[in-house]
MDAnalysis code that builds the backbone (N, CA, C; Angstrom):
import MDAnalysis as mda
import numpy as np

u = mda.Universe.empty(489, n_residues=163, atom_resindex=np.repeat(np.arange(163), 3), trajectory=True)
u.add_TopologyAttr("name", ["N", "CA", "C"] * 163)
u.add_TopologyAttr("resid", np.arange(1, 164))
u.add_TopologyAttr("resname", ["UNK", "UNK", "UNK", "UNK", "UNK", "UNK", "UNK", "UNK", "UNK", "UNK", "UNK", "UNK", "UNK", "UNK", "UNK", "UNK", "UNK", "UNK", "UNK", "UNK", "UNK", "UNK", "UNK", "UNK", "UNK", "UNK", "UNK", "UNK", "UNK", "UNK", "UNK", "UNK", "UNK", "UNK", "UNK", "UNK", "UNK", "UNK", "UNK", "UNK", "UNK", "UNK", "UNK", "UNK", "UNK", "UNK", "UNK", "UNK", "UNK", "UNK", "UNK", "UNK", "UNK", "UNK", "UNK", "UNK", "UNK", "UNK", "UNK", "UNK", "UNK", "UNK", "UNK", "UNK", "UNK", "UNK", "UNK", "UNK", "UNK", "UNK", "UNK", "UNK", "UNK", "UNK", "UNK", "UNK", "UNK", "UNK", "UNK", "UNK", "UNK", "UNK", "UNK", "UNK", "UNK", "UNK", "UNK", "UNK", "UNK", "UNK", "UNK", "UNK", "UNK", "UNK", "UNK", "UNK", "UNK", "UNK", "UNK", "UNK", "UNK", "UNK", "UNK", "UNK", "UNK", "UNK", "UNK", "UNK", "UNK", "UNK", "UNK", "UNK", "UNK", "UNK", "UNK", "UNK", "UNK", "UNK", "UNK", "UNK", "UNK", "UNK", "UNK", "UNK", "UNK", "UNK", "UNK", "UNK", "UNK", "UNK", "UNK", "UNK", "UNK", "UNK", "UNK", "UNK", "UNK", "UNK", "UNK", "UNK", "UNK", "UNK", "UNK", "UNK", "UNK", "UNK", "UNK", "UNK", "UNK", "UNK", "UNK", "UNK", "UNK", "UNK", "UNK", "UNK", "UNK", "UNK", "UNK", "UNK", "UNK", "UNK", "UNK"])
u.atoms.positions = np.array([
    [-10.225, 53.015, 2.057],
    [-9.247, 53.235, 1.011],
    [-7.856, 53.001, 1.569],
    [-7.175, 52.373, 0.925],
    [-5.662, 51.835, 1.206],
    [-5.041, 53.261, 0.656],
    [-3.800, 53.926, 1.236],
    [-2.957, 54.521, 1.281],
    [-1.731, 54.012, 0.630],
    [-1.131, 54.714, -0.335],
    [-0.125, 54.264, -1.602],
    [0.572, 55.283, -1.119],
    [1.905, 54.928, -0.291],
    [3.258, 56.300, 0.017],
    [4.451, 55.501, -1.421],
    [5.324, 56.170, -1.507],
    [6.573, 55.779, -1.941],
    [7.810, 56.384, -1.000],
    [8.221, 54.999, -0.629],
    [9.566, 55.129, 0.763],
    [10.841, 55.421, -0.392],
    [11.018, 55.938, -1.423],
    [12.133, 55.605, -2.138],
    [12.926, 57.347, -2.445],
    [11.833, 58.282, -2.237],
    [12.187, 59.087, -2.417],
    [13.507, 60.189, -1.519],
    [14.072, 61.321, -2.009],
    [15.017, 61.470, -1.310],
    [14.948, 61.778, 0.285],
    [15.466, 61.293, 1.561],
    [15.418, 61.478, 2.448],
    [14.248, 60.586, 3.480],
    [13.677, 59.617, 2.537],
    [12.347, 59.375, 3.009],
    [12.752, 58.073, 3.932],
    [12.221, 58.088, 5.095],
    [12.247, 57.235, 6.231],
    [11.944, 55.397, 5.710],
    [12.629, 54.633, 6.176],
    [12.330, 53.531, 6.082],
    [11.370, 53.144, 6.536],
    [9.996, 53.212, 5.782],
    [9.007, 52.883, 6.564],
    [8.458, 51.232, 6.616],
    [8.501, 50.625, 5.820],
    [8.282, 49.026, 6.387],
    [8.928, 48.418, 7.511],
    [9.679, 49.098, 8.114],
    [10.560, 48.630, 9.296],
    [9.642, 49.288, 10.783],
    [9.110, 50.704, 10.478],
    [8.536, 51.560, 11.515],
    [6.622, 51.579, 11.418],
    [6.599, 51.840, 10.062],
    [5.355, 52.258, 9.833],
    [4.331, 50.790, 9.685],
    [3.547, 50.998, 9.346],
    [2.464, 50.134, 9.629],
    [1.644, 49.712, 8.362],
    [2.646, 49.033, 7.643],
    [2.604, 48.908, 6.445],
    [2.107, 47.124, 6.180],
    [1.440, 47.231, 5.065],
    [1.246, 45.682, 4.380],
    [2.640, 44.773, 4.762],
    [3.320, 45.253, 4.243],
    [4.741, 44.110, 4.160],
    [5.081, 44.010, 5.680],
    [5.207, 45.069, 6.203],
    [5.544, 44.441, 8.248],
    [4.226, 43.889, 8.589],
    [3.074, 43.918, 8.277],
    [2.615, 43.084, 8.693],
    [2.098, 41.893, 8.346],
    [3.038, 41.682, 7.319],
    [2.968, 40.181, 6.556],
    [4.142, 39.210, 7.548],
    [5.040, 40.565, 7.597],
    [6.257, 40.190, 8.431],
    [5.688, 39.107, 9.805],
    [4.810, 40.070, 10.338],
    [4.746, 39.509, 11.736],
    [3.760, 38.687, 11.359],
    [3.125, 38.143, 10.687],
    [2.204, 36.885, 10.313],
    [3.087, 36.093, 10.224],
    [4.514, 35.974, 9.440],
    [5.194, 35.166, 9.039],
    [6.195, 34.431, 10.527],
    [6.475, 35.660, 11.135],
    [6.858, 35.286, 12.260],
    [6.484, 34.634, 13.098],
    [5.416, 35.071, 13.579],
    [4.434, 34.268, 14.203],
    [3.724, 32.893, 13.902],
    [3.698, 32.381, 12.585],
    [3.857, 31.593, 12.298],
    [4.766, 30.185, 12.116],
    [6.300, 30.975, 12.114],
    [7.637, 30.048, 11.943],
    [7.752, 29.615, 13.380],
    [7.177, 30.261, 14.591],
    [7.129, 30.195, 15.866],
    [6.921, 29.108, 16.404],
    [5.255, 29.082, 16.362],
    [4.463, 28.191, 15.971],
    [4.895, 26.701, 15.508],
    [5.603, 26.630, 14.090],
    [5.754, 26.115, 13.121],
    [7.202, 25.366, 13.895],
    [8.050, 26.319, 14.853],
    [9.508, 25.594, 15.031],
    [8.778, 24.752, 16.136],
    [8.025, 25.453, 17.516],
    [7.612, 24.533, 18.062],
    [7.275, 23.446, 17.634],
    [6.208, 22.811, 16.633],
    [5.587, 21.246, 16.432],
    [7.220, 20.972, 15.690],
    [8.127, 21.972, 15.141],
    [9.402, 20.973, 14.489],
    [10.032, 20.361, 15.492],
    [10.151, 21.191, 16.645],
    [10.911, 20.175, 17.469],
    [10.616, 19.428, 18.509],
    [8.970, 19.659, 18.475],
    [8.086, 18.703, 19.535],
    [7.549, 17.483, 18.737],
    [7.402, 17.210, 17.652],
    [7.141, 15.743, 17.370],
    [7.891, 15.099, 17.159],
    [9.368, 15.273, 16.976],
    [10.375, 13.811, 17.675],
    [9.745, 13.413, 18.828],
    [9.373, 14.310, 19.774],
    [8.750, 13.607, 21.402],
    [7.488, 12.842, 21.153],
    [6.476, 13.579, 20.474],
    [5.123, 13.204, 20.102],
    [4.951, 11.678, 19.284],
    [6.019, 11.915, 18.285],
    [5.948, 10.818, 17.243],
    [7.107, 10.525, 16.839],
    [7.667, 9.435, 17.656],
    [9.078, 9.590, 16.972],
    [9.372, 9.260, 15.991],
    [8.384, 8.048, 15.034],
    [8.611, 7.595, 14.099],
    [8.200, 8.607, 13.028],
    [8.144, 10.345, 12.951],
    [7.490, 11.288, 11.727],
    [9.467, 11.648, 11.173],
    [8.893, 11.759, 10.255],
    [10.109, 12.143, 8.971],
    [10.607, 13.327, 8.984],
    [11.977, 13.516, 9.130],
    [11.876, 14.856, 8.611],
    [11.084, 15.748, 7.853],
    [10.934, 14.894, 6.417],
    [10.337, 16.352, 6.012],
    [8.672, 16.488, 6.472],
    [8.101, 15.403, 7.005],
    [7.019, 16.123, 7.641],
    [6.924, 17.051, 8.943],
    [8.458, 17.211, 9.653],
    [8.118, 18.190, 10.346],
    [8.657, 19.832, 9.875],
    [9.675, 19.571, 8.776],
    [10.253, 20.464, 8.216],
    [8.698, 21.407, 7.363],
    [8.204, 19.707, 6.542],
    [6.484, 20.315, 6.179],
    [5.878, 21.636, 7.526],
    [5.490, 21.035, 8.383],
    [5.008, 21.552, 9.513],
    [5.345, 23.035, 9.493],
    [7.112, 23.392, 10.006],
    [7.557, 24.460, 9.605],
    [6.996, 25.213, 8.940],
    [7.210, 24.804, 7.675],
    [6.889, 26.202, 6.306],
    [5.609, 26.109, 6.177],
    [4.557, 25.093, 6.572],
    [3.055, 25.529, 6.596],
    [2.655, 26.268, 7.656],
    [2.956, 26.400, 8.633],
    [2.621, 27.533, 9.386],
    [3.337, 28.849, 9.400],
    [4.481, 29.122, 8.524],
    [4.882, 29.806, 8.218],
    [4.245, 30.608, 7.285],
    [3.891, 29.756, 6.641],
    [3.282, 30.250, 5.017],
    [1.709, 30.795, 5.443],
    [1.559, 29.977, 6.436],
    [-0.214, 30.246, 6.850],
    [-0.223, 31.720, 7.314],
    [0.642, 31.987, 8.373],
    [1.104, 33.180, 9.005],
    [0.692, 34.162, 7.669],
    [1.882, 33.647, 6.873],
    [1.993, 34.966, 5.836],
    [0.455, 35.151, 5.196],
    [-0.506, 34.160, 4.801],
    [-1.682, 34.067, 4.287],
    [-2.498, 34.650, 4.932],
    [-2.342, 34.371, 6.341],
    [-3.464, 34.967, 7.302],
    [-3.188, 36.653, 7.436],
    [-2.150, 37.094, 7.422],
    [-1.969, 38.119, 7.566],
    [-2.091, 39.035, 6.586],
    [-1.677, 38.807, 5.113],
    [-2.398, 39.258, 3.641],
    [-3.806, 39.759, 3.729],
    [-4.345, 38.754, 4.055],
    [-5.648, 38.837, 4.221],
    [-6.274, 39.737, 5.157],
    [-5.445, 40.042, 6.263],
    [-6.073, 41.594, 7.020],
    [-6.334, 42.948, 6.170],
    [-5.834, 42.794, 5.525],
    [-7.034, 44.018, 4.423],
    [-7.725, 44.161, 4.196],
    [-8.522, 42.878, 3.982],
    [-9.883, 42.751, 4.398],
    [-10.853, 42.659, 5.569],
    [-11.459, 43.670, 5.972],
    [-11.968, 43.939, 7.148],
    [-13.715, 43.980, 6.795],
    [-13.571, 43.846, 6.124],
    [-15.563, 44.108, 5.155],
    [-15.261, 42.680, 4.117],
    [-16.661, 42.410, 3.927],
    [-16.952, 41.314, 2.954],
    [-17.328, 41.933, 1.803],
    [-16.994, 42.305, 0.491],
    [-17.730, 42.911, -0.357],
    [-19.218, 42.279, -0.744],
    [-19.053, 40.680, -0.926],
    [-20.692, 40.185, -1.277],
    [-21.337, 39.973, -0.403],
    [-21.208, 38.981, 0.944],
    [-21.894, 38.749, 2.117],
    [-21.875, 40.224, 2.787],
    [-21.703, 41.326, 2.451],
    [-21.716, 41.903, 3.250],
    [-21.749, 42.278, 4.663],
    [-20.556, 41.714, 5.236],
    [-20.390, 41.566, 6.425],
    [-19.246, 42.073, 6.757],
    [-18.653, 42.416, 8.138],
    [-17.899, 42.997, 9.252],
    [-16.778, 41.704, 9.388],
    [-15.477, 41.673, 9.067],
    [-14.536, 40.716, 9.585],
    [-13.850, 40.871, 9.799],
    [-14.021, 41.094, 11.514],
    [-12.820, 41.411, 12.141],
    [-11.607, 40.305, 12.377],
    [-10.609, 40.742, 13.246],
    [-9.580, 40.075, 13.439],
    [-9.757, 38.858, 13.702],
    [-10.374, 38.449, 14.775],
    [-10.688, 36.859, 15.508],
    [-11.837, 36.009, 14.379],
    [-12.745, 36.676, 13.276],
    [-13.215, 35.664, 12.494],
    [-12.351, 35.358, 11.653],
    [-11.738, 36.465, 10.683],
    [-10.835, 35.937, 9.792],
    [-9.714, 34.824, 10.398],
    [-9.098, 35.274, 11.425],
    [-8.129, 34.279, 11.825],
    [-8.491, 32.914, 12.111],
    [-9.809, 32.793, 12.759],
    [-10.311, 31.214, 13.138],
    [-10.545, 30.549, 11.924],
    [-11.480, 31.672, 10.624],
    [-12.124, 30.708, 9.659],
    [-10.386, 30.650, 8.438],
    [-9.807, 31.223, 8.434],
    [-8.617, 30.950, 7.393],
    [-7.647, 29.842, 7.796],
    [-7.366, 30.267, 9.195],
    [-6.548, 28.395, 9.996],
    [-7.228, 27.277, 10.316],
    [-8.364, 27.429, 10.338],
    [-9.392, 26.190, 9.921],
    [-9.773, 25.993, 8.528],
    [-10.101, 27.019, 7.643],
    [-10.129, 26.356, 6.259],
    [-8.683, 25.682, 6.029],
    [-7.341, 26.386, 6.405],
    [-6.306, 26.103, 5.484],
    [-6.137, 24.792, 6.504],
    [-6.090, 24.295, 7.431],
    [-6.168, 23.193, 7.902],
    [-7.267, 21.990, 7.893],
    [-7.893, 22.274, 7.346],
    [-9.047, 21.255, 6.512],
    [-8.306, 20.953, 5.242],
    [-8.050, 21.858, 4.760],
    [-7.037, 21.102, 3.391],
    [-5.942, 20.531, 3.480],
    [-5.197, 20.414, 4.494],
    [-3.941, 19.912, 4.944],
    [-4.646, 18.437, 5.378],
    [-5.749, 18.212, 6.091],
    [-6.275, 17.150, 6.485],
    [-6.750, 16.588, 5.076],
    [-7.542, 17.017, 4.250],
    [-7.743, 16.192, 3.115],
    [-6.736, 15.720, 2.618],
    [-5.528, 16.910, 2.352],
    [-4.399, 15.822, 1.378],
    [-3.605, 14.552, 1.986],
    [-3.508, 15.136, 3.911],
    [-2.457, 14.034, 4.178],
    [-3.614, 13.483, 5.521],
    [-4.766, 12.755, 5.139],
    [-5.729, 12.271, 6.423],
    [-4.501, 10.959, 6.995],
    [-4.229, 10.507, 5.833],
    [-3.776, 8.625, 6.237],
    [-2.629, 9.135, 7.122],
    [-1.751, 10.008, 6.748],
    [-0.185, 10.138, 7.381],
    [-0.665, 10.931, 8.785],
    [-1.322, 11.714, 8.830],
    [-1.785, 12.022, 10.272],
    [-2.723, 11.253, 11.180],
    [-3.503, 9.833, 10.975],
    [-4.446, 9.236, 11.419],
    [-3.346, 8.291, 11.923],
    [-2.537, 8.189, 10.760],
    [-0.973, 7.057, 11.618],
    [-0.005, 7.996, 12.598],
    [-0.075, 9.142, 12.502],
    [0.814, 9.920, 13.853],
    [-0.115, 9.931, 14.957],
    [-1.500, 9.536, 14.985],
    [-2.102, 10.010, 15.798],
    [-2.839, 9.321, 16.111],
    [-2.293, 7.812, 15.689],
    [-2.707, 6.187, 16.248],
    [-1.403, 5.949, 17.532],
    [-0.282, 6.827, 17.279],
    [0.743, 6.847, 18.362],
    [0.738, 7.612, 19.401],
    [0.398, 9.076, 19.466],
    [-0.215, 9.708, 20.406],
    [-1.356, 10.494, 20.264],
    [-2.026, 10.344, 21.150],
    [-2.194, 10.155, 22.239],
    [-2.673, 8.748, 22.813],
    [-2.941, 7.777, 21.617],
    [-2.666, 6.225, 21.807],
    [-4.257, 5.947, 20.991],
    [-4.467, 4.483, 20.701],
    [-5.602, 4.319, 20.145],
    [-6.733, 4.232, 20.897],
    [-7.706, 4.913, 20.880],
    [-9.101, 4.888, 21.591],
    [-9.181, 6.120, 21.873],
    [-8.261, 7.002, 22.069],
    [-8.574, 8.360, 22.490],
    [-9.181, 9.208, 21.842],
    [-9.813, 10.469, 22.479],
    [-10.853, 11.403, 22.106],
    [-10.115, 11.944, 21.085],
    [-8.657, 12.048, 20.783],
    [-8.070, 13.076, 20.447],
    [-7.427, 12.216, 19.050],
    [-8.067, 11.058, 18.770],
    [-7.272, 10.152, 17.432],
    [-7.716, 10.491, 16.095],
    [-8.661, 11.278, 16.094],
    [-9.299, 11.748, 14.490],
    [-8.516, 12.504, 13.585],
    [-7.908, 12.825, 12.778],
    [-7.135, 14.327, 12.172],
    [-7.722, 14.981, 11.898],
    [-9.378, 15.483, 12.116],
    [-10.449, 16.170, 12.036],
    [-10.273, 17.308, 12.994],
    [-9.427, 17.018, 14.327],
    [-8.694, 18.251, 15.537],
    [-8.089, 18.676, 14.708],
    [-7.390, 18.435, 13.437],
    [-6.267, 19.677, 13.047],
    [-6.842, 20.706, 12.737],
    [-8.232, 20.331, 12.442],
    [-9.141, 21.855, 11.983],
    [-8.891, 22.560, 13.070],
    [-9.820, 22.130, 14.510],
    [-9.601, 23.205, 15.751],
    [-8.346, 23.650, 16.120],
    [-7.350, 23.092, 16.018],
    [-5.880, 23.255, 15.899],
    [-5.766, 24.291, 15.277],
    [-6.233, 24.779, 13.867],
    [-5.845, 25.396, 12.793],
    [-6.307, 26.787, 13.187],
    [-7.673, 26.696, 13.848],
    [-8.720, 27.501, 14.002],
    [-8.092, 28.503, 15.568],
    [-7.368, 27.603, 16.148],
    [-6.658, 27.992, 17.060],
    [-5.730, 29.053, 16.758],
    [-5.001, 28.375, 16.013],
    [-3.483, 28.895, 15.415],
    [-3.710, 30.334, 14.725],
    [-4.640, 30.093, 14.281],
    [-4.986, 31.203, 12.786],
    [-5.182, 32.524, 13.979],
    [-6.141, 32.285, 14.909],
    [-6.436, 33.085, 15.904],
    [-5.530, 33.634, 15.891],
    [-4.482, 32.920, 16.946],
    [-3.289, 33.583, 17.288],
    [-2.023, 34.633, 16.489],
    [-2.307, 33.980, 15.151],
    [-1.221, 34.956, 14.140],
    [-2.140, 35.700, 13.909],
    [-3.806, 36.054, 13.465],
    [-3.950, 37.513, 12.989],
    [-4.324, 37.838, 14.861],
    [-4.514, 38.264, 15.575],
    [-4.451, 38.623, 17.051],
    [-2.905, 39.551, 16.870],
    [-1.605, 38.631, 16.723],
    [-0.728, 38.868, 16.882],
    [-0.218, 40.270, 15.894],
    [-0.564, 39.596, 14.915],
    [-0.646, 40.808, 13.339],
    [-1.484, 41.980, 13.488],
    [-2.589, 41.943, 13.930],
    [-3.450, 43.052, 14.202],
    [-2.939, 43.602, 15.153],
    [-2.650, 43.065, 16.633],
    [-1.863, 43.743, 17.828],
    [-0.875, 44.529, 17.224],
    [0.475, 44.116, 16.477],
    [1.519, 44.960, 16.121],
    [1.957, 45.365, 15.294],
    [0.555, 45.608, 14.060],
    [0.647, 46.503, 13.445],
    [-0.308, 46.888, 12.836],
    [-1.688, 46.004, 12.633],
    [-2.884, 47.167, 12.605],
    [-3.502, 46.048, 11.284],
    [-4.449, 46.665, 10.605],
    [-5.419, 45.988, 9.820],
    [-5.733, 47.150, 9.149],
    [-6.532, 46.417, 7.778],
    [-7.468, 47.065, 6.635],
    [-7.018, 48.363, 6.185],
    [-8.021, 49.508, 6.364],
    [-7.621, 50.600, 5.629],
    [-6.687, 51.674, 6.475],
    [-6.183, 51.341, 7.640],
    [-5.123, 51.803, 8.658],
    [-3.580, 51.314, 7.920],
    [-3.131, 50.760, 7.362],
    [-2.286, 50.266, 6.300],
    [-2.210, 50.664, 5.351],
    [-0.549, 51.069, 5.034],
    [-0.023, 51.366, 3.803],
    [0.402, 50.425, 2.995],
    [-0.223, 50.618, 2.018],
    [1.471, 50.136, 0.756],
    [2.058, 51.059, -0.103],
    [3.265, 50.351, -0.030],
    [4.573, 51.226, -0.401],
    [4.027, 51.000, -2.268],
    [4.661, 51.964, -2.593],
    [4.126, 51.588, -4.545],
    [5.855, 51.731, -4.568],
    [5.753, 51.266, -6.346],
    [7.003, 51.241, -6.453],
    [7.945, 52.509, -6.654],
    [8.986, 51.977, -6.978],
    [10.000, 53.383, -6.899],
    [10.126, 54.274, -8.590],
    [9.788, 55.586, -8.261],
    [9.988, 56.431, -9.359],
    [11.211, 56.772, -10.117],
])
């Protein structure tokens, strides 16, 4: 059972800043993500020099946004139909690999051409089919990070609104 406080009342502590709440730890998904997200912004001028701004600006706010997705999703710690246990490291691998399988379907051609430039043509590493393990990587790392500093599932508050 999720825990419903209201921070609004008189004297009451700022708790999304301290406590261990849904929204800080959307926070640090998001963070952890833009991280992420600034690195490939300012490493594929090196990688690819010929990528566009807005595909690395893209880059940015999708791992930003993933962050925030992956970390939403730590509330869920149980499967209601498969009935199953999902902890931190499955959710994170299977959500940055699903959400990076869909990034590969929409843009296969524009990443198969960044990635006819490096790591060069013939290499192990030329498919955009790695962005999955990439993803699966990544995802790891933001709920790891989200769960580390500030917790998961029914250990989490949300704030309700103000009276």
């Amino acid at each position: 059972m999720i825990k419903q406080t209201s921070n609004f009342s008189e004297g009451a502590e700022v708790q999304w800043l301290t406590g261990k709440t849904l929204f800080t730890r959307i926070a640090a998904g998001k963070l952890t993500g833009f991280l992420i997200g600034a690195v490939g912004f300012f490493v594929m001028p090196y990688l690819w020099p010929d990528s566009s701004p807005a595909i690395r600006w893209g880059i940015l706010c999708w791992y930003t946004t993933l962050g925030a997705f992956i970390a939403m999703f730590g509330l869920m710690t149980w499967h209601p139909v498969l009935k199953i246990s999902m902890p931190w490291w499955f959710r994170g691998i299977f959500l940055g690999a699903w959400m990076n399988f869909l990034l590969v379907l929409f843009a296969y051609q524009q990443l198969e051409a960044m990635l006819a430039i490096w790591p060069g043509n013939g290499g192990i590493f030329q498919s955009p089919l790695w962005f999955i393990v990439e993803g699966a990587i990544i995802g790891l790392v933001i709920d790891y990070a989200a769960t580390k500093l500030v917790g998961e599932g029914s250990k989490l508050t949300i704030s309700s609104k103000p009276s």
